[in-house]
N, C-alpha and C positions, 0 to 999 in steps of 0.2 A: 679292576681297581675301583675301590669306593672314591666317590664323586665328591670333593671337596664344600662343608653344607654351608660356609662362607667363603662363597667365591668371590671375586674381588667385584668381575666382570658383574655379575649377579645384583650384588649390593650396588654397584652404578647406574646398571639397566633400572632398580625399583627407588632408586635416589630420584632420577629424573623425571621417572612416572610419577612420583608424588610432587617435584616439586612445580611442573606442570598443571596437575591437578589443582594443587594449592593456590597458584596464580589463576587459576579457571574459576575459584571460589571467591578468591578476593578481588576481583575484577568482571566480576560477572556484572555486578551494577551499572558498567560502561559499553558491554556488547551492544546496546541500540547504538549509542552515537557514536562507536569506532563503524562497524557494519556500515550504519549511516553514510560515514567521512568515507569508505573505501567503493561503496555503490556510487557516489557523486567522483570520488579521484579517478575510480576504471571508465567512467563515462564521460568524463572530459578529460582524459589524457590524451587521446588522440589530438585535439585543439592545445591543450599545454605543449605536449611535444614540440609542436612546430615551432615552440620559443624558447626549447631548450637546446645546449649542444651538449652534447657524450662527455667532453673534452672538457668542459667546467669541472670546477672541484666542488665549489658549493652554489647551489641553489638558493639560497634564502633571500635573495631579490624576487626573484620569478615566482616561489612557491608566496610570497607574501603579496605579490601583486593578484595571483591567481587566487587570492583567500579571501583578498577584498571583491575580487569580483564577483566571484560567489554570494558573497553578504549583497551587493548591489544589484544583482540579477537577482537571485531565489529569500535572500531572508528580510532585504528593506520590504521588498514587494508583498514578502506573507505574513508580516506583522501588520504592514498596514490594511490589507485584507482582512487579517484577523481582528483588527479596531473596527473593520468597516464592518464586520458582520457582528461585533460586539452591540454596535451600537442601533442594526437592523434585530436584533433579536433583541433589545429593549425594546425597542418601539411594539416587536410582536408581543413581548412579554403585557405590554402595555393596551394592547387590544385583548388580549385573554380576560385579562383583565377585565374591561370592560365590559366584553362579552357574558363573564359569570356574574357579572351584577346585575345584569338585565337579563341573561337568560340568551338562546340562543331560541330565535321564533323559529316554528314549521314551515321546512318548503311547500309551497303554493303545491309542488307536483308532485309530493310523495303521496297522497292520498286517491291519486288518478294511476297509479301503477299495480299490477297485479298482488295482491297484498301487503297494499298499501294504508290498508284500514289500520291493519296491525302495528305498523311500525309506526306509523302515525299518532298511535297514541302510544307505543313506547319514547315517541321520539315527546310528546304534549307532556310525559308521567317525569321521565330522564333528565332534558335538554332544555324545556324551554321555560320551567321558574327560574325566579333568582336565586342566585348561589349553586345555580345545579353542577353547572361543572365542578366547583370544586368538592360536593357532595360525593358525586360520580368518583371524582381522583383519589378520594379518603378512601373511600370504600375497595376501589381497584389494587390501594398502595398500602391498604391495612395501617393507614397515618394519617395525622393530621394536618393540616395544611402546613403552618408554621415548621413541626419538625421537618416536614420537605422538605422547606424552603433553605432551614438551615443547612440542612445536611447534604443540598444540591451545592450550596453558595459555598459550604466548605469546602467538600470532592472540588469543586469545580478553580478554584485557590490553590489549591494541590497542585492540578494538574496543570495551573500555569506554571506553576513555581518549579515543578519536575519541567515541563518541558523548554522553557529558558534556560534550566542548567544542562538540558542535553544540547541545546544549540550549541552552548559555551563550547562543552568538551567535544562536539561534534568538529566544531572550527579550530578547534587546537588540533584535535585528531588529524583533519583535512591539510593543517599545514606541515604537520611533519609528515603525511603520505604525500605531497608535493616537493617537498625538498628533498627527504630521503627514496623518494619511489626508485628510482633506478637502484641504488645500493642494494634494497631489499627485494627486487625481482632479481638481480642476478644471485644473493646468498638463498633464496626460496629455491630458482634454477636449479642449482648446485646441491641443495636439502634434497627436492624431489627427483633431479636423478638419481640421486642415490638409492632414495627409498624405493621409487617408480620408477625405473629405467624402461620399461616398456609401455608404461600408459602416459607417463609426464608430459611428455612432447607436446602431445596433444591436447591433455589434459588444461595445460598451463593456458593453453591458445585459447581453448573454447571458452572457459572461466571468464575472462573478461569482457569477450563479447559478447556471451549471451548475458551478463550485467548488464551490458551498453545497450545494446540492443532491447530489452525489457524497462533499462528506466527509459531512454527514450522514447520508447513506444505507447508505458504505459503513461506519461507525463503529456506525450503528447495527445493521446485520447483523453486524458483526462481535464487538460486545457479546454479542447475541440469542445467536448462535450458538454462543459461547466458553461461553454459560450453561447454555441449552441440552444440548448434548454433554456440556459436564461435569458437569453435573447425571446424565447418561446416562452415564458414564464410573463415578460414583463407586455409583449403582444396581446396574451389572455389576460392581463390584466391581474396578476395574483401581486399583493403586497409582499412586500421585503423582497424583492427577487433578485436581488446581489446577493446576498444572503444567501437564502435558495439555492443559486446558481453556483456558487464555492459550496455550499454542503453537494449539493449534484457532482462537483467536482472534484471531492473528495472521495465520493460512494462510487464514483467510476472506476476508477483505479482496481474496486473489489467485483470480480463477477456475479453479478445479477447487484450491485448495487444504483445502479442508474435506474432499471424499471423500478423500482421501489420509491427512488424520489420521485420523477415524475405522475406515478400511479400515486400516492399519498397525496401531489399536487393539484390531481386529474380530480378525486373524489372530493376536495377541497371546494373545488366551483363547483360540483355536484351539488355538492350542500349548500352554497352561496346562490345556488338557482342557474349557473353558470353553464348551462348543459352543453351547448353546445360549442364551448372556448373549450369545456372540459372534453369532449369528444377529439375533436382535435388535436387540440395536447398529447391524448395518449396516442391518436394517430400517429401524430407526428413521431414523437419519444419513440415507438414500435418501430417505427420504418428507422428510426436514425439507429435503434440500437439492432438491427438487425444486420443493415450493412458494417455496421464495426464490428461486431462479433463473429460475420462470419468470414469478415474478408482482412480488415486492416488489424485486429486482435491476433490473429496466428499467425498472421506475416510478419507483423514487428514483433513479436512475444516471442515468436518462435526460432530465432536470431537465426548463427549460422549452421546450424544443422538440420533445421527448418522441422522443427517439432511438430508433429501431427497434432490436431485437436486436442482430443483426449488427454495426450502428456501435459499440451500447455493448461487447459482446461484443471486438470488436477493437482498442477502444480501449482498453480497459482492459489487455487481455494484452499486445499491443504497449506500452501504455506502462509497466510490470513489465519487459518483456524488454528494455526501451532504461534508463528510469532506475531502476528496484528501485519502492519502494514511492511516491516521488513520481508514479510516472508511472499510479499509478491515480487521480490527478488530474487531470494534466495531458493522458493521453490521450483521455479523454472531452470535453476541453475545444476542442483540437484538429480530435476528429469535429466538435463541435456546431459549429465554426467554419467547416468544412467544408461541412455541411449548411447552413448560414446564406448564404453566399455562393453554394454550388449556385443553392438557392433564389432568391435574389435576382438570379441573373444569366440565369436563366430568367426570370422574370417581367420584366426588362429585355428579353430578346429578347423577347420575344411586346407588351410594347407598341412597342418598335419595328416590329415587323410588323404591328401594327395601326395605327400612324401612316404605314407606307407601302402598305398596301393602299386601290388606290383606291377611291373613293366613286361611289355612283349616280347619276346625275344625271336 
């Protein structure tokens, strides 16, 4: 019997597909601050729970208290952070400054170190007339200063102005996954057994924890860490180091971004003459990031099904290099998905192989 070439079922199945798609186009602009809103809702539901009952019909006391707190715990705290480093990166902008107008002199001790003669006088030819650094920055950025400058101050306008409007819709996100969160895990439920009736289960369970479990972990190294160094930044004596200490605090959160600040900060008093603050530092930095990395980095990152190295290691960097800072979320989530399913379709074969292994008689 030929196959009917408008089939109802048919033209429904590619109805949906497209009109999914369509919404995946026109809402693409919003995936960082929904993602955003659902990383912060799966990570404090646990502590919302405890002030909700089942048995309410609407939410919208709790989910609006719970939105304010949010704003008072993470977004009063990071704007005022972000005015506080506004106003430490003038003041650095304001010694650069100063610095290319006089030139940056030779250290005393580059001329005493094994070819030292040489750099010495790339460093007398380079660094140390007037205007050199920004001679050097033309030349490096194939521009001139002013177009930099503009075209830094614009970018940089931009990207307040994008990232204010994602807080907006991040926080309107965060309060309708507060008020409606229970509705939409049970019709999700009810979605994925359907689809998944053998991996859901499970599936549904790990999803959230290993969210909870990676922003806590990475939020809380990231804190430690930001403290830490700049506690260590401001001992050695480097200017701006609140400043500092939140971009360190930022770069933690990324693998191998913390030795980078520190190492940038380390060769900083190198050139200030600083040698031995500067020895120290990276000392310290090396021992601080060794114990994170290899001990409290894969134990909190690697949530409940306790990901090997490697998995979190790669998940994390690959998800940084595909989404920016989401994807230190989402890529550990991904592996652990990974590994779940591995798992699971292993222990599938092997009882089928023991349901078809005959028996003795």
């Amino acid at each position: 019997m030929r196959e009917i070439i408008l089939n109802p079922q048919r033209i429904m199945r590619w109805t949906i597909i497209f009109i999914v798609l369509a919404c995946i186009y026109f809402l693409k602009g919003f995936f960082a601050p929904v993602l955003t809103a659902l990383i912060i809702g799966f990570a404090s539901w646990p502590i919302y729970s405890l002030f909700i009952s089942k048995e309410e019909k609407s939410f919208t006391l709790e989910a609006t208290i719970a939105t304010l707190t949010v704003i008072l715990l993470f977004i009063i705290p990071l704007l005022f952070f972000s005015y506080y480093t506004t106003l430490e990166i003038k003041n650095l902008a304001s010694y650069v400054a100063l610095v290319n107008e006089k030139g940056i002199p030779k250290p005393s001790w580059l001329s005493h170190i094994p070819g030292g003669g040489v750099w010495a006088g790339l460093w007398t030819k380079y660094l140390s007339p007037p205007q050199s650094l920004m001679t050097l920055t033309e030349n490096i950025l194939t521009t001139n200063g002013t177009q930099f400058t503009l075209k830094f101050v614009s970018y940089f306008s931009n990207c307040i102005f994008d990232y204010l409007l994602s807080i907006i819709f991040m926080l309107i996100a965060l309060f309708f996954f507060y008020r409606d969160g229970l509705s939409m895990s049970l019709q999700l439920d009810s979605l994925g057994g359907y689809l998944l009736p053998v991996y859901w289960e499970k599936i549904s369970r790990i999803i959230p924890r290993v969210i909870r479990s990676t922003f806590v972990g990475m939020t809380v190294i990231a804190i430690g860490e930001g403290l830490v160094l700049g506690s260590a930044y401001w001992i050695a004596g480097v200017p701006s180091y609140t400043a500092l200490g939140v971009i360190t605090a930022i770069m933690a959160m990324i693998p191998g971004g913390a030795p980078v600040s520190f190492t940038v900060v380390s060769i900083y008093l190198v050139i200030k003459g600083s040698i031995t603050n500067a020895i120290l530092l990276f000392s310290w930095g090396a021992i601080e990031l060794f114990i994170v990395d290899k001990t409290l980095r894969p134990f909190l990152v690697g949530g409940p099904i306790r990901l090997p190295f490697l998995p979190t290691f790669f998940g994390l960097v690959g998800g940084v290099r595909t989404m920016g800072l989401l994807g230190l979320f989402i890529g550990p989530v991904i592996m652990a998905l990974m590994t779940v399913i591995w798992k699971e379709s292993i222990l599938a074969i092997r009882e089928n192989n023991l349901k078809r292994k005959p028996t003795k008689t």
